[in-house]
C-alpha positions in Angstrom: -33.7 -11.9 4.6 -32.5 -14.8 1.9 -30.4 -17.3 3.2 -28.5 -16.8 0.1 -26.6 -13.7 2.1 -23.7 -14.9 4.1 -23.4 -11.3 5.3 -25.9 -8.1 4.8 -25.7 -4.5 5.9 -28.3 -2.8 6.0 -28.9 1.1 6.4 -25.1 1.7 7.8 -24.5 5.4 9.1 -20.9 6.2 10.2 -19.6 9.8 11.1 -16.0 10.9 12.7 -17.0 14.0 14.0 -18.4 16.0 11.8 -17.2 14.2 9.0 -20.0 11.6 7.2 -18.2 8.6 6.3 -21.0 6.1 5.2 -24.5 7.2 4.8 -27.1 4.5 4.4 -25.1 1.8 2.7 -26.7 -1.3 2.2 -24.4 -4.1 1.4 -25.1 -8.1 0.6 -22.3 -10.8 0.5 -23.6 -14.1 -1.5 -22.4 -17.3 0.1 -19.3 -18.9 -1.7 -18.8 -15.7 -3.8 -16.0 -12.6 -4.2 -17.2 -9.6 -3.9 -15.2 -6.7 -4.7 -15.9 -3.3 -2.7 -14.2 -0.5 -5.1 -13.7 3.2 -4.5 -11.6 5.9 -4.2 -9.5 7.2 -1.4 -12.2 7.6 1.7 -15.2 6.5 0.0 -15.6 4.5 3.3 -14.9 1.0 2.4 -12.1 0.1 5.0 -14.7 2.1 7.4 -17.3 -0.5 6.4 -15.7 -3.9 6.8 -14.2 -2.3 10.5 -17.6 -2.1 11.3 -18.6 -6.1 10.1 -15.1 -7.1 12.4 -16.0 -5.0 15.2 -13.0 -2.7 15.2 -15.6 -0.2 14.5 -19.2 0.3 16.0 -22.0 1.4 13.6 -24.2 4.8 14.5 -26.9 3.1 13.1 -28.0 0.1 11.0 -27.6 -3.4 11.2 -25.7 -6.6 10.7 -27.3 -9.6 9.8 -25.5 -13.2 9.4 -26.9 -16.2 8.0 -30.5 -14.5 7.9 -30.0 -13.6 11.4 -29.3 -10.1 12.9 -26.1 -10.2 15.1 -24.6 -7.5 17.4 -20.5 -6.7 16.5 -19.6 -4.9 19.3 -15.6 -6.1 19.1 -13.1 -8.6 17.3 -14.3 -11.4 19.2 -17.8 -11.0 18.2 -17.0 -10.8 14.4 -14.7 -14.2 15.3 -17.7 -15.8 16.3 -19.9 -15.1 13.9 -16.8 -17.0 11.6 -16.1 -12.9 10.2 -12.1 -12.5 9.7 -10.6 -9.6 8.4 -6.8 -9.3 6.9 -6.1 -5.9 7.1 -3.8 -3.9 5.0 -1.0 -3.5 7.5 0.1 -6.3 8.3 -0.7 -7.4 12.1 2.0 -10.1 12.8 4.2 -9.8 15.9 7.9 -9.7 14.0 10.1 -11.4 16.6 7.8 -14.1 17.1 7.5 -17.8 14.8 5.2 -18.4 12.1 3.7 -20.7 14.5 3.2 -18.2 17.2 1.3 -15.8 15.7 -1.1 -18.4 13.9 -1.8 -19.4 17.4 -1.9 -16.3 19.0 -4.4 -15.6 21.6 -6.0 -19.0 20.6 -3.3 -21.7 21.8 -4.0 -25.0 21.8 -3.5 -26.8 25.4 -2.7 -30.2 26.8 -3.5 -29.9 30.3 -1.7 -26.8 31.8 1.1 -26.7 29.5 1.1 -25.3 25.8 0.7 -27.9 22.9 3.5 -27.2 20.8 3.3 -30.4 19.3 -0.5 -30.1 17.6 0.1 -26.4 17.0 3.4 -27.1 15.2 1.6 -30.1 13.2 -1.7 -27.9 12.7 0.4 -24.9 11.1 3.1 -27.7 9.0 -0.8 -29.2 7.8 -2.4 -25.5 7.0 0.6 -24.4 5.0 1.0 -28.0 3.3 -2.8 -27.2 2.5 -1.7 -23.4 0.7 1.1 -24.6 -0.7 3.2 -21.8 1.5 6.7 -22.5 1.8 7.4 -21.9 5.2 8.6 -23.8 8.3 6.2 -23.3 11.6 9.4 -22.0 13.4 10.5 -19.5 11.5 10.4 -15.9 12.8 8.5 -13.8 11.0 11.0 -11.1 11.4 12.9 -13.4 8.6 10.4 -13.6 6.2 9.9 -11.2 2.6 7.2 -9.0 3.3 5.5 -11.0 0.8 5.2 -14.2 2.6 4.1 -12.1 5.8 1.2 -11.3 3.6 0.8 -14.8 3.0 1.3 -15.9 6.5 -1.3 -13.0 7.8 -3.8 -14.7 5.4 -3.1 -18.5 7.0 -3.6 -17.0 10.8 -6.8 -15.9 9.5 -7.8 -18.9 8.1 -6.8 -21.3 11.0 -10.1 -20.3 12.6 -12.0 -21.5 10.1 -13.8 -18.5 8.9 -16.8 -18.5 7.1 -16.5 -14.9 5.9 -13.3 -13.2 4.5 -12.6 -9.7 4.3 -9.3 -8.8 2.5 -8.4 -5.4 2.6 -5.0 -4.8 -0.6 -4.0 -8.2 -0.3 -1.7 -8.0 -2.9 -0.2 -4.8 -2.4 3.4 -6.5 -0.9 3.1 -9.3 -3.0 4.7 -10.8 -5.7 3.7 -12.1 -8.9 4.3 -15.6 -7.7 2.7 -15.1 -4.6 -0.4 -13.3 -5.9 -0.7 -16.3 -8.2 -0.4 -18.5 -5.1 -3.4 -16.3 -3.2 -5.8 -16.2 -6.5 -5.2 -20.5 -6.0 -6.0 -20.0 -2.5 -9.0 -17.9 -3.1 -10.4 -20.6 -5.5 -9.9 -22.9 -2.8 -11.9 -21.6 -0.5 -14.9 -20.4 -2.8 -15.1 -24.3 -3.4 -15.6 -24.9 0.4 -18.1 -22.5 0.5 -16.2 -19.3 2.0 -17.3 -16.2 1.2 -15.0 -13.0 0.6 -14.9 -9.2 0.5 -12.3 -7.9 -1.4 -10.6 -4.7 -1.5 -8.7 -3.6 -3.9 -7.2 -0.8 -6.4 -5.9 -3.3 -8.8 -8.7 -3.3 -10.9 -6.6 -6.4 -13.7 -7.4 -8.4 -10.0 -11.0 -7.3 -9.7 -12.0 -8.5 -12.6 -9.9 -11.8 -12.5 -10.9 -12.9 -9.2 -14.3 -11.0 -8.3 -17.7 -12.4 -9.3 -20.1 -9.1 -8.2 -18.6 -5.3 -7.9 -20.3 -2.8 -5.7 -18.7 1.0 -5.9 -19.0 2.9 -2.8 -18.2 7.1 -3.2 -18.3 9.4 -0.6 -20.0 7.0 1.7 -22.6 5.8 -0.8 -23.3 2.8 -2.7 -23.3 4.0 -6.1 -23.6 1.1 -8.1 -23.6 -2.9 -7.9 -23.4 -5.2 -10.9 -21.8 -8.9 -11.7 -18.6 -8.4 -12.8 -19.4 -9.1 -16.6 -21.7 -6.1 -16.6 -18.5 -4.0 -16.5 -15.5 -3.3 -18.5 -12.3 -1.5 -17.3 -13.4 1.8 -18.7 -16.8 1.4 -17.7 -16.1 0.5 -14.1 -13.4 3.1 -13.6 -16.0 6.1 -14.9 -18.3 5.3 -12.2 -15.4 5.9 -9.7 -14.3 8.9 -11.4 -18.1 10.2 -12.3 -17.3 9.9 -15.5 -14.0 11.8 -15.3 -11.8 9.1 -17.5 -9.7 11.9 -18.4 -7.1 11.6 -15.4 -6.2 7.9 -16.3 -2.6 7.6 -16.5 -1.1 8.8 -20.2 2.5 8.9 -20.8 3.0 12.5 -22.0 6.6 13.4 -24.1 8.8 15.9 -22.9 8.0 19.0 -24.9 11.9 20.1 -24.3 14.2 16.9 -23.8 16.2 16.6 -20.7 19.7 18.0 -20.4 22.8 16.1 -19.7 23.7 17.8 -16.6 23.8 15.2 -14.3 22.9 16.1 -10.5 23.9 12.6 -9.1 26.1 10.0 -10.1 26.2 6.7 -8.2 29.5 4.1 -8.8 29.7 0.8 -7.3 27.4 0.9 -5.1 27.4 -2.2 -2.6 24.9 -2.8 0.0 25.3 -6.4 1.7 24.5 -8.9 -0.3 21.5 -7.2 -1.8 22.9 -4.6 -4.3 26.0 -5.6 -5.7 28.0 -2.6 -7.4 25.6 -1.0 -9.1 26.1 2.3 -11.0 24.1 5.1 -12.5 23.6 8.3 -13.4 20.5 10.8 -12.6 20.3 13.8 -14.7 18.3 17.3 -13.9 15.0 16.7 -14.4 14.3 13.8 -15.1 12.1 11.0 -13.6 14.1 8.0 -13.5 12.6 4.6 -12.6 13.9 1.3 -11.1 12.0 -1.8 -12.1 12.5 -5.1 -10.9 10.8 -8.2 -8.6 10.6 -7.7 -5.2 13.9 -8.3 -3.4 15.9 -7.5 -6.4 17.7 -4.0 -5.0 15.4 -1.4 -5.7 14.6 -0.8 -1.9 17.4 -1.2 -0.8 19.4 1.1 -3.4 16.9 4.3 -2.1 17.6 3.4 1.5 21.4 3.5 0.8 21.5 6.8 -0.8 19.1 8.2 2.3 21.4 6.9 4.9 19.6 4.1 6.1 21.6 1.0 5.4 25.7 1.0 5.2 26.9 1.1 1.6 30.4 -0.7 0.6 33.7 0.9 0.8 34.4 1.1 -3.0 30.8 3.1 -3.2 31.2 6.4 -4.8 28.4 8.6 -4.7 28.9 12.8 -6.1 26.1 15.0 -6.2 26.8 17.8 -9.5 30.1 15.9 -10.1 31.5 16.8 -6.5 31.6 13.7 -4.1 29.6 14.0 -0.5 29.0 11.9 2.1 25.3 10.1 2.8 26.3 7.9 5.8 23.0 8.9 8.1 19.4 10.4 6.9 20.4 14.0 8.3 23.7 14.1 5.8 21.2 13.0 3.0 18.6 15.8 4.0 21.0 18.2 4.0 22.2 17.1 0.7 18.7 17.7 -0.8 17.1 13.8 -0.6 14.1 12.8 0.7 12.8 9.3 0.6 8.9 8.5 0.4 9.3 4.6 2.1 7.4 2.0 0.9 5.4 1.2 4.1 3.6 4.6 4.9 2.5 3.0 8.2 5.5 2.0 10.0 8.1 4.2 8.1 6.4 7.0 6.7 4.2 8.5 9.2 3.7 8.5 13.1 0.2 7.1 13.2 -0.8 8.2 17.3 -0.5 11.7 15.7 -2.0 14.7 14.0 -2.1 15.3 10.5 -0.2 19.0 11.0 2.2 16.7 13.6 3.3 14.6 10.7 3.1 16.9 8.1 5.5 19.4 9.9 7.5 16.4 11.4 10.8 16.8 9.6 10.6 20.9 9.2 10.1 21.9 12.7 13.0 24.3 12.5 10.8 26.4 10.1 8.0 27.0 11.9 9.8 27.8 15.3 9.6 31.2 16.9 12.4 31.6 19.1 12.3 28.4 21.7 8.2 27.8 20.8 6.7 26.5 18.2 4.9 28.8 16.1 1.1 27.2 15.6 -0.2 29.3 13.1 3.0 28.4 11.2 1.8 24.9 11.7 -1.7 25.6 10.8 -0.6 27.0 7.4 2.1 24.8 6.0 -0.7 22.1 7.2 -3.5 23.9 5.2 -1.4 24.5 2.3 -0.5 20.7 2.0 -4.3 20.2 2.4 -5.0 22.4 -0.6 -2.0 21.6 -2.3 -2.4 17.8 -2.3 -5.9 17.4 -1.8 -6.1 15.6 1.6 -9.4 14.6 2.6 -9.6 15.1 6.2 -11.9 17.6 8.5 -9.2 19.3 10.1 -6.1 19.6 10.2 -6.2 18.4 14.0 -7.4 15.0 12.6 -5.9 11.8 13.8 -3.6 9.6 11.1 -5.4 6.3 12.3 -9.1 8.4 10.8 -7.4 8.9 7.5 -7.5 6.6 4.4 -4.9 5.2 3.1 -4.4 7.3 0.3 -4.7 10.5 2.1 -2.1 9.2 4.8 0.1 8.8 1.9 -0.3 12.0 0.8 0.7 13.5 4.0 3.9 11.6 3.9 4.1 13.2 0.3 3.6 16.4 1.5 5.9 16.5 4.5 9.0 15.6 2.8 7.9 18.0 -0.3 8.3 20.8 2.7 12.1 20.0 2.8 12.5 21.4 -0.8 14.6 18.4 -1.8 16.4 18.3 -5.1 16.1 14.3 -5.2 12.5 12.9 -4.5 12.7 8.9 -3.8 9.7 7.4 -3.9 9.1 3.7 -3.3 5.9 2.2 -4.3 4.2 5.9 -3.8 1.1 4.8 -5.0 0.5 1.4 -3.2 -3.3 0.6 -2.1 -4.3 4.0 -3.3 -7.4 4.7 -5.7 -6.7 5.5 -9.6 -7.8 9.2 -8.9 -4.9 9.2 -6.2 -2.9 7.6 -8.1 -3.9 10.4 -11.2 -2.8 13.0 -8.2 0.6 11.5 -7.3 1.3 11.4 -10.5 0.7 14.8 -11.4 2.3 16.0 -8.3 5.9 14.2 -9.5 5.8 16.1 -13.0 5.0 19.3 -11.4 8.0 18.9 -9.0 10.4 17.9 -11.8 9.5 21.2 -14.4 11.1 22.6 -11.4 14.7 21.0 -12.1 14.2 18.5 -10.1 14.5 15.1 -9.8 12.9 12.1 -8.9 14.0 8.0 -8.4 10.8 6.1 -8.6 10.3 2.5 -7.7 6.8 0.6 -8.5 5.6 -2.9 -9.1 3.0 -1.0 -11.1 4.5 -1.1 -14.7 1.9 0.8 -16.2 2.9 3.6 -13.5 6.4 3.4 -14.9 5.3 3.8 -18.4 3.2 6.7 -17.7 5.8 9.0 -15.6 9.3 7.8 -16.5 11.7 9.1 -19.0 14.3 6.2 -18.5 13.5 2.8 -16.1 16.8 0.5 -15.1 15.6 -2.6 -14.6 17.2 -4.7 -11.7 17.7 -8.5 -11.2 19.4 -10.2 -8.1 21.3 -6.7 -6.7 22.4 -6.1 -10.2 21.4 -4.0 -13.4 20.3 -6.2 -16.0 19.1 -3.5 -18.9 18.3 0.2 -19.1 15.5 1.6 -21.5 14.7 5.1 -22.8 11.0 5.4 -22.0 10.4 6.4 -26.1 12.2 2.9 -27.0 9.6 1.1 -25.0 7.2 -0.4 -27.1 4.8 -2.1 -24.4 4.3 -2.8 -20.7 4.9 -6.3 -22.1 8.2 -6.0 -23.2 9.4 -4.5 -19.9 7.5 -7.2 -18.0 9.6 -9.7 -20.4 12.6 -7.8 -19.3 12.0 -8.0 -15.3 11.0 -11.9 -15.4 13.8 -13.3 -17.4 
């Protein structure tokens, strides 16, 4: 056992029933490194940092820590052997301070009383430290999701761990503040903390990582120092050599009509989108690019009835005015809105797979007052097959689901609505490029069948490779609009959404 291992697993097995999640993984974490773990969509690698923080108990194999074996049987276990994981959901209490949660479950005291005054002066220090411009009393509730991200990531290192496991870190992040965690990661290479990091972003991996190991179907597949890889090379290994399904923008073979099946005027929302207007022909995939906070969000959440839009808002659906006050009225009106946190928006996580899937279509699959199970069953088999969801049953809890798949089931139970208008809102956040492939192929499928889709991503390659036109938004307002065939490069839209 070297000494140069700040972490090693050794011979992991992990089932979920009958489902194999990791089979024999071995796994070593050099000390003041970043390691990237890199696979698709259940390959197991969430599964096998759980197990390292004690969220998850191995079936066999062990864990050893600074050349010593160690039993992980919870949290606090993995807190004492200085392992910290920042999960991708974020784990913050919302109505408490920055300060708070920092200290949660690990107050400082003076006496019998609560020492506000270190705490405050220890969190005011850390965030000096990361450069995080935030003020100890804040409530989190306040904060971009962003700087929650960034907050999460300062909780974690208040307890000075040794061994970091960051699980999408970037995925709610923005430019600025990814640049502020890559400084933050440097940091604490230099003081000799190691890190684990997860990621789909594969421009990160190989700007921030020093080794790469690719787990697939519960197997380490290969493990190399990042130099040893290129882009292509490193995404055949997770495909198996199927480069094919990378992301291509593919021209129309018949261009999109001008019938226009909505048409949005002045639309106000607070003091986030400020009179915007648009138009959304039959078809056609139209995109909304833009920094975080700049209206895209919030535009989708208006037309679904989920925030109040300004009087002077106008909104006609085939040139014939409707109303979209509440989510039922936009249902009805043939909208459906895939939210940008799956988790706490998109699915009900304490239940089943077929729950959520038939969550919003429950009047289809009664039978008289009962609800008709094999009706359940089938639309939940068919949006297995259909989408393919890795899962061993369509009984299977949410929480046993990977992220991508749990996205795919939000997918699947709005598709069962038959809306005209798909909204989708970062679809494709912390899933694997095959998934992403899917998704992708799953929104130009759904428009050949005159429909039509609003799609908001921070990934602008995404945009390039699905969009026929992208508006690009800046402070609540429309800055420019592009025809996807006048685009010349991701660069030029990036140049467009920055300045």
């Amino acid at each position: 056992m070297s000494d140069a291992y700040a972490i090693s697993l050794e011979n992991i097995y992990k089932s979920f029933g009958s489902v194999e999640v990791l089979k024999d993984v071995n796994f070593h974490l050099e000390k003041g490194t970043v390691h990237a773990l890199v696979g698709g969509n259940g390959a197991g690698k969430s599964t096998l940092m759980k197990i390292l923080t004690g969220v998850y108990t191995c079936d066999s194999g062990k864990i050893v820590v600074d050349g010593k074996e160690v039993k992980i049987r919870n949290t606090k276990d993995a807190q004492k052997n200085g392992i910290k994981m920042i999960f991708q959901e974020l784990s913050l209490s919302p109505t408490m301070t920055v300060m708070e949660n920092i200290f949660l479950a690990n107050e400082s005291v003076k006496g019998i009383a609560l020492n506000k005054k270190e705490m405050y002066q220890r969190t005011a220090e850390l965030f000096e430290e990361l450069h995080i411009h935030v003020k100890p009393t804040d409530k989190v509730k306040d904060l971009d999701v962003g700087v929650q991200q960034l907050v999460e990531i300062a909780k974690a290192l208040s307890v000075e761990a040794k061994v970091l496991i960051m699980d999408e870190p970037t995925a709610s992040l923005t430019e600025k503040e990814t640049n502020t965690l890559f400084r933050i990661i440097e940091q604490l290479k230099e003081k000799g903390v190691s890190i684990v990091y997860i990621s789909h972003r594969m421009k990160e991996i190989f700007r921030v990582c020093d080794k790469i190991t690719v787990l697939k179907d519960g197997e380490i597949v290969q493990e190399r120092n990042k130099e040893d890889f290129t882009l292509d090379s490193l995404i055949e290994v997770m495909l198996g050599g199927n480069v094919e399904k990378q992301m291509k923008y593919i021209p129309r073979e018949e261009p999109i009509g001008d019938e226009k099946i909505l048409t949005v005027r002045n639309l106000t929302v607070g003091d986030r989108v400020d009179g915007v207007s648009f138009e959304l022909r039959k078809g056609e995939i139209l995109g909304l690019a833009g920094l975080m906070g700049s209206g895209r969000t919030e535009t989708l959440e208006a037309l679904f009835g989920l925030r109040k839009k300004g009087e002077e808002t106008e909104i006609l659906m085939n040139g014939q005015p409707v109303k979209l006050g509440t989510v039922s009225q936009a249902i009805q009106n043939g909208f459906a809105l895939i939210p940008e946190d799956r988790r706490r928006q998109g699915l009900v996580l304490e239940h089943t797979l077929k729950e959520n899937v038939v969550l919003p279509n429950f009047r289809s699959v009664m039978k008289g007052i009962r609800i008709d199970r094999d009706k359940v069953r089938a639309m939940t088999e068919d949006a297995i097959d259909t989408l393919s969801i890795k899962t061993g049953s369509v009984d299977a809890g949410m929480l046993s689901l990977s992220g991508g798949n749990q996205q795919k089931a939000v997918i699947a139970k709005w598709l069962n609505t038959n809306p005209k208008i798909l909204m989708m809102d970062e679809p494709t956040a912390g899933v694997d490029v095959m998934a992403k492939a899917e998704i992708i192929d799953i929104v130009r499928k759904f428009v050949t069948k005159g429909n039509s889709v609003i799609f908001v991503s921070s990934e602008l390659s995404e945009m390039m490779a699905i969009c026929d036109r992208i508006l690009v938004y800046h402070s609540g307002k429309i800055k420019q609009e592009f025809e996807r065939e006048k685009i010349e490069s991701e660069e030029q839209l990036e140049y467009a959404i920055q300045h």
